[in-house]
C-alpha positions as CSV (number, residue, x, y, z in Angstrom):
1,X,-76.1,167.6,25.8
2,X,-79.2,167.3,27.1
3,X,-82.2,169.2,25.2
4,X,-84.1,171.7,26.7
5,X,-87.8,172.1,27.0
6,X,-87.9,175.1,24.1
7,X,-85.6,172.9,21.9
8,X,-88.0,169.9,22.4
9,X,-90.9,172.1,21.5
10,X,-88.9,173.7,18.4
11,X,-88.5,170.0,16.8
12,X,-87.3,169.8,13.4
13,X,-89.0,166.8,11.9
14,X,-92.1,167.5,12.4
15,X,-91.4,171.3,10.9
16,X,-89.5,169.8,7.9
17,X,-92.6,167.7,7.4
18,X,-95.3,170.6,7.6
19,X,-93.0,172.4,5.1
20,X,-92.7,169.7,2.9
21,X,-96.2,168.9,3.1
22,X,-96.7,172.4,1.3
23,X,-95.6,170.9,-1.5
24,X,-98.1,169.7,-3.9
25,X,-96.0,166.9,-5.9
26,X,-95.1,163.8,-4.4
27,X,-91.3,163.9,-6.6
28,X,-90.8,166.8,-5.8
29,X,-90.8,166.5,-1.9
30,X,-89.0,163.1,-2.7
31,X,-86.3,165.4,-4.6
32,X,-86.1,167.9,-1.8
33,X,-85.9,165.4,1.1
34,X,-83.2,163.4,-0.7
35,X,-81.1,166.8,-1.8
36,X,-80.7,168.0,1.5
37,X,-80.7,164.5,3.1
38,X,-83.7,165.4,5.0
39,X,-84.2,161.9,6.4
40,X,-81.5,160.3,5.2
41,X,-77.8,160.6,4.3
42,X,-77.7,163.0,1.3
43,X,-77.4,162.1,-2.4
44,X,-76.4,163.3,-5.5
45,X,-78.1,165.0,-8.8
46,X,-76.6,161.8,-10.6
47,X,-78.1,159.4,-8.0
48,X,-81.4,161.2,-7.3
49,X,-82.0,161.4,-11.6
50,X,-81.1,157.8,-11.8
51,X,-83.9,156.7,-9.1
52,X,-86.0,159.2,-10.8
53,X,-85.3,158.0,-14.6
54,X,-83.8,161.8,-15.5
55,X,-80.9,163.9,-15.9
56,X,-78.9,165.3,-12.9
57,X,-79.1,168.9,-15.1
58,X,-83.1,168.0,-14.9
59,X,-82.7,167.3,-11.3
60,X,-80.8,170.5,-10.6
61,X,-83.2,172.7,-12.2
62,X,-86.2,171.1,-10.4
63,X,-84.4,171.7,-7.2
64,X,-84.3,175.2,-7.9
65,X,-87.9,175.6,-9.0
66,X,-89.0,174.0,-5.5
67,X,-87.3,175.6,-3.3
68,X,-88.3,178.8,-4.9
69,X,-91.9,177.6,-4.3
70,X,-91.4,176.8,-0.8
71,X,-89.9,179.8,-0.4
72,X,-93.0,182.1,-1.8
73,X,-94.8,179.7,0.6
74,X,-93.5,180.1,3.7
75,X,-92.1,183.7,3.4
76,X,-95.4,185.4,2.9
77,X,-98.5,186.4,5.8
78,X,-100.7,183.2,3.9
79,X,-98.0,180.9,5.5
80,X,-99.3,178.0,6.7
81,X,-96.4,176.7,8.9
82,X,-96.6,178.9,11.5
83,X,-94.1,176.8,14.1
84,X,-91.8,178.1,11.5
85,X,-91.9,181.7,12.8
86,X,-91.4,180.9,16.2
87,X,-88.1,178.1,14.9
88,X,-86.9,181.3,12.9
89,X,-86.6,183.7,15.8
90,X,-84.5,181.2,18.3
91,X,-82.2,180.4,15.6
92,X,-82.2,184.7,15.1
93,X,-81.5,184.7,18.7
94,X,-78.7,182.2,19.2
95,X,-77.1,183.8,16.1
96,X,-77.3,187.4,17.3
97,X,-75.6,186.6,20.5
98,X,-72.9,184.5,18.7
99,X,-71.5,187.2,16.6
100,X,-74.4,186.7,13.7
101,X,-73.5,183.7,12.5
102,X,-72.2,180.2,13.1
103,X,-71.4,177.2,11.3
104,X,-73.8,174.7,11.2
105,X,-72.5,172.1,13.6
106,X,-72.5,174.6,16.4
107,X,-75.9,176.3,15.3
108,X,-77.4,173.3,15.2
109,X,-76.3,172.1,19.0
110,X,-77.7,175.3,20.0
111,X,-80.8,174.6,18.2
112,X,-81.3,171.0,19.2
113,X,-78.9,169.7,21.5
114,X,-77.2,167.6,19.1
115,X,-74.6,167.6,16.5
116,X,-75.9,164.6,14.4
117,X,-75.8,165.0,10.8
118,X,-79.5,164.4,9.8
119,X,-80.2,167.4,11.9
120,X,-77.6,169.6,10.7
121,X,-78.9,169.3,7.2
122,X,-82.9,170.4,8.4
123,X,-81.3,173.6,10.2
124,X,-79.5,174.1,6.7
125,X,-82.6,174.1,4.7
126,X,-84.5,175.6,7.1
127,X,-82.1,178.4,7.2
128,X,-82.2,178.1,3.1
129,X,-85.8,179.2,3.0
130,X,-85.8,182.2,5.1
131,X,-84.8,185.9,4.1
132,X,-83.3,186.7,7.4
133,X,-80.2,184.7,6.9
134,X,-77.5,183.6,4.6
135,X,-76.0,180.6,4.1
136,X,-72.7,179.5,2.6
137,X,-72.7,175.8,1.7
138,X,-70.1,173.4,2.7
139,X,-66.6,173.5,0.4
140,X,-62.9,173.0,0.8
141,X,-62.5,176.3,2.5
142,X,-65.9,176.5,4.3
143,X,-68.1,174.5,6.8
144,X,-71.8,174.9,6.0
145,X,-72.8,178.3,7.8
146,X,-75.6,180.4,8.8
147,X,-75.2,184.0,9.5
148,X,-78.0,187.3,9.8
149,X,-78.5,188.4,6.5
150,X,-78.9,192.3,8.0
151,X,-74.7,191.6,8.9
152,X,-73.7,189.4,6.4
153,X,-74.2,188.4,2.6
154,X,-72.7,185.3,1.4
155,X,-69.8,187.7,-0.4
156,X,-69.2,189.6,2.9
157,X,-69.3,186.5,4.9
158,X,-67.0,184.2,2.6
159,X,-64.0,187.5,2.7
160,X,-64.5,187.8,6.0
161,X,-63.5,184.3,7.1
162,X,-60.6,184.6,4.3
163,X,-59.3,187.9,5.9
164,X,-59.3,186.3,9.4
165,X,-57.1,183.6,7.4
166,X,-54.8,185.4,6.3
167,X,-54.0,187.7,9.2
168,X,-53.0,184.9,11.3
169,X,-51.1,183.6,8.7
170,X,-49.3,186.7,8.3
171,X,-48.9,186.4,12.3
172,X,-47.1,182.7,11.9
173,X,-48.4,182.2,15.3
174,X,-51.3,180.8,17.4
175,X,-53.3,183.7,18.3
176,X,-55.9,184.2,21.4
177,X,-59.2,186.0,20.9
178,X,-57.1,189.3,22.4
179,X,-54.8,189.2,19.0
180,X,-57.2,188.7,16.8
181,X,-58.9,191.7,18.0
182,X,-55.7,194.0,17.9
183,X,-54.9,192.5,14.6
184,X,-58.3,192.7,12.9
185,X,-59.7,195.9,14.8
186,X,-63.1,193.8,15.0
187,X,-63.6,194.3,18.9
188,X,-66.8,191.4,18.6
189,X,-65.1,188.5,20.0
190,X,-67.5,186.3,18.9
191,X,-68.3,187.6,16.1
192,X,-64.4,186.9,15.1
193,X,-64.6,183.1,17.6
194,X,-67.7,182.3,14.7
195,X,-65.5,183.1,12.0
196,X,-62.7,181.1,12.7
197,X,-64.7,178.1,13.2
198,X,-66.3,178.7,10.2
199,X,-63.3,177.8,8.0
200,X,-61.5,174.7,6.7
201,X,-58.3,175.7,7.1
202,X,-58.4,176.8,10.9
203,X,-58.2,175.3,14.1
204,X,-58.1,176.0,17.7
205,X,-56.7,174.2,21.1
206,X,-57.1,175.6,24.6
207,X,-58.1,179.0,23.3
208,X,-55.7,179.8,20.5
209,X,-56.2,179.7,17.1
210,X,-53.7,178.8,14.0
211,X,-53.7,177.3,10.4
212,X,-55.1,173.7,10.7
213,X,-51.4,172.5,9.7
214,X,-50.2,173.8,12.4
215,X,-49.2,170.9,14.7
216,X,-49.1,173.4,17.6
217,X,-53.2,174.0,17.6
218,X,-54.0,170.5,15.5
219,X,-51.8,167.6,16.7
220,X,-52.2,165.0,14.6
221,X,-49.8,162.2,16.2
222,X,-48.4,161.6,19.4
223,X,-44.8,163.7,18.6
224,X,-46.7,166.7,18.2
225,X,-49.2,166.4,21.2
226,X,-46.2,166.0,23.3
227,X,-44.8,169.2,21.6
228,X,-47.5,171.1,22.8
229,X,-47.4,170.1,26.3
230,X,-43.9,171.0,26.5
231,X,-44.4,174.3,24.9
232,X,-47.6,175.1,27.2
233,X,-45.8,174.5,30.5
234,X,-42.6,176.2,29.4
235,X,-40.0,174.3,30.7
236,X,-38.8,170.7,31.2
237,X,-41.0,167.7,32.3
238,X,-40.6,164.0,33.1
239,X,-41.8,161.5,30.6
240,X,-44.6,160.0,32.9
241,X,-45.8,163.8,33.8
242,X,-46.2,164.6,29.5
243,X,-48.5,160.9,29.8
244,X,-50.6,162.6,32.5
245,X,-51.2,165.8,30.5
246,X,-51.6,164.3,27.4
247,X,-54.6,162.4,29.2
248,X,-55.9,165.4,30.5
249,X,-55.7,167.6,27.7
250,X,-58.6,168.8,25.0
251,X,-56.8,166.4,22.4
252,X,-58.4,163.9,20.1
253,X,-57.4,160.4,20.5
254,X,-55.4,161.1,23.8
255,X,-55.5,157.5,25.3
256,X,-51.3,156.7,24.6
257,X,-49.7,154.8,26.8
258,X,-46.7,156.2,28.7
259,X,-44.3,154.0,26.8
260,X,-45.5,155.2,23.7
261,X,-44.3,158.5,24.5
262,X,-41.3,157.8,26.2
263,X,-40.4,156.2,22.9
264,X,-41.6,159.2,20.8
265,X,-39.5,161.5,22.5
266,X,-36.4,159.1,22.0
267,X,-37.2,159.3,18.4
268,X,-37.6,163.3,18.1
269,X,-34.8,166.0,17.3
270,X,-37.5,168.3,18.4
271,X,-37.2,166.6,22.2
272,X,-33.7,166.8,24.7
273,X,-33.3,164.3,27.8
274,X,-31.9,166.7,30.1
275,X,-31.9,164.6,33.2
276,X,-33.2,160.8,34.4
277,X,-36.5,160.7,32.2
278,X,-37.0,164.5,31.8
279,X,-37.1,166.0,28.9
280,X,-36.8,169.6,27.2
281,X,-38.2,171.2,24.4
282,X,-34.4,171.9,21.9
283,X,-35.6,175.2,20.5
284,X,-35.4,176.4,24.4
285,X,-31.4,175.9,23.8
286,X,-31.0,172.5,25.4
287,X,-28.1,170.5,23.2
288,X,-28.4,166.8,23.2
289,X,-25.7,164.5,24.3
290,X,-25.0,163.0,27.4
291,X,-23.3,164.8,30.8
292,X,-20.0,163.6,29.3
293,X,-20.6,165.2,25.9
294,X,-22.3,168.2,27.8
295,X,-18.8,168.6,30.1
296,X,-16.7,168.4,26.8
297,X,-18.8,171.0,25.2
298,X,-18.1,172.9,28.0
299,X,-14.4,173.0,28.0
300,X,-13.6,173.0,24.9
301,X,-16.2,176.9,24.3
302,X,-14.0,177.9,27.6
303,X,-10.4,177.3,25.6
304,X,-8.8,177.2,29.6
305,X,-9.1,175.4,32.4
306,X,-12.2,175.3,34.8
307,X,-12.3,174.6,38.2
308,X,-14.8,171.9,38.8
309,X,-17.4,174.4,41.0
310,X,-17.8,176.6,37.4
311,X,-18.3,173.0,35.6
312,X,-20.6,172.2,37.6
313,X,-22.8,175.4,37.8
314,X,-22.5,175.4,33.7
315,X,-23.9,171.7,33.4
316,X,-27.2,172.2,35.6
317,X,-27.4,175.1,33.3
318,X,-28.3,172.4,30.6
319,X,-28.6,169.3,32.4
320,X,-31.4,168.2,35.5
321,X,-28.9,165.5,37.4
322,X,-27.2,165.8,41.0
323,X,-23.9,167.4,41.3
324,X,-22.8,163.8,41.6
325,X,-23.2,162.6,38.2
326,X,-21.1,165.1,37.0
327,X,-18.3,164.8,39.6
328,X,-18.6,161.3,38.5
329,X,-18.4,161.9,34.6
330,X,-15.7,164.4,35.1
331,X,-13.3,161.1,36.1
332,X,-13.4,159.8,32.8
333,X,-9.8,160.0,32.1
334,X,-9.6,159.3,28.7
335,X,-11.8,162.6,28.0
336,X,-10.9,164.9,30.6
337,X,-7.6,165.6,32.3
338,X,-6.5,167.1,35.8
339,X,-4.4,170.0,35.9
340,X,-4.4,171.7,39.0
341,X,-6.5,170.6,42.4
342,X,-10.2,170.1,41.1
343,X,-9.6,171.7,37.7
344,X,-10.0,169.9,34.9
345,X,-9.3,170.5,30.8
346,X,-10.2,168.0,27.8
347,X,-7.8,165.2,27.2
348,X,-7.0,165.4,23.6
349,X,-4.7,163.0,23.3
């Protein structure tokens, strides 16, 4: 994405670096820059003590003191920062007409035009300092995530995103934006779009959103990406037709070659060949076998005999072949037998 002109003039590093320069003690901008991987990947208490020659708890509770400093600093009308006002307000902005609040990844493409990690972590902290928002820090049920303090606090926030959980849990079922609003009663569709991607254990393809174990909103291998397309275009396709939509899809990782999934769907109970290289989803009712097997089922449900016209009509009922293939199939003698002109019965000799 490319940056705008207002993003360009809202740059982070040279803010982060006005803010930090507010700070009187050489070790303890090193501490702060290094905690929140300001410039650099983040480290630990353990790691930052050790450079430092002290303890992670002495580490942790200098952390504290500073950013309680820079707080006082750049939250009263002596504040020397002042491109941290104007920084402030867009990211007020972007969160007010996102449903007042995002996660970090998303706030910070907004922000910046970019979803590198460096960046992310100087929207964080410069989110941390400010008493218009919250933040809840990254865990195994959250991303990092900013939200309007006036709508959220970090208790609100957290059981909101586990409530949104749990009702599409309860649903066992993708939902679009239009369920989750009948089944929350929240009307702010992106207010409840924000909340979703807020949490670990969601995700969302083509506009529905499920639990992130879910194969049916997070594929994970080929199998299940196939499952999808079959289930999105709701009825039978050919193998070399799932390669094309596969291809074109939103999926990760989508460059499969079409023998790959021709041999995937081979493998798969979930998957029926119901004609030459087409196949069917099985919960749609499709029975695997071949025409033969498909005739036999046929006549022996019918306990009488059926005159080939019916066989037929009941085959391309579960099969996609020409009426010839099963004329042809239905002169296997040694499975089905002849009893009358063009009516036929199984051979159970």
């Amino acid at each position: 994405m490319v940056a705008t002109k207002q993003q360009l003039d809202l740059n982070s590093v040279d803010l982060i670096n006005k803010i930090l320069g507010q700070i009187d003690k050489e070790r303890e901008r090193e501490i702060i820059s290094r905690r929140f991987g300001l410039f650099d990947r983040k480290e630990t208490l353990e790691q930052i003590g050790e450079m430092l020659g002290i303890t992670r708890e002495r580490v942790r509770q200098l952390e504290k003191t500073i950013l309680v400093k820079v707080r006082g600093l750049t939250n009263n009308d002596s504040n020397q920062v002042s491109e941290l006002t104007e920084f402030n307000n867009k990211i007020l902005e972007i969160l007010t007409n996102n449903g007042g609040l995002l996660n970090i990844a998303e706030l910070t493409e907004k922000v910046s035009g970019t979803r590198d990690k460096i960046e992310q972590s100087r929207i964080t902290f410069i989110a941390l300092l400010s008493e218009k928002f919250t933040v809840v820090n990254e865990n195994d049920l959250y991303f990092t995530t900013v939200a309007l303090k006036s709508d959220f606090d970090e208790k609100k926030l957290t059981l909101s995103i586990n409530k949104l959980v749990e009702t599409i849990q309860k649903k066992d079922s993708p939902c679009t934006i239009n369920d989750l609003v009948a089944l929350t009663g929240n009307s702010n569709e992106k207010q409840l779009i924000s909340l979703a991607n807020s949490s670990k254990l969601l995700a969302s393809l083509n506009n529905q959103w499920g639990l992130i174990k879910w194969p049916t909103v997070n594929p994970k291998n080929i199998r299940d990406k196939i499952y999808v397309i079959l289930k999105e275009n709701g009825k039978q396709m050919h193998f070399n037709d799932i390669a094309e939509s596969i291809k074109k899809s939103e999926f990760k990782r989508k460059n499969v070659t079409t023998q790959a999934i021709h041999n995937e769907l081979i493998k798969d109970k979930r998957f029926v060949l119901v004609g030459r290289g087409i196949y069917a989803l099985k919960e749609w009712g499709y029975s695997r076998g071949t025409v033969s097997d498909i005739i036999g089922k046929i006549l022996k449900e019918a306990k009488k005999p059926l005159h080939k016209d019916e066989i037929i009509r009941s085959v391309l009922k579960d099969r996609f072949v020409k009426e010839t293939t099963i004329l042809l199939n239905l002169q296997n003698k040694t499975k089905f037998k002849r009893v009358a002109k063009a009516t036929y019965i199984l051979n159970e000799k």
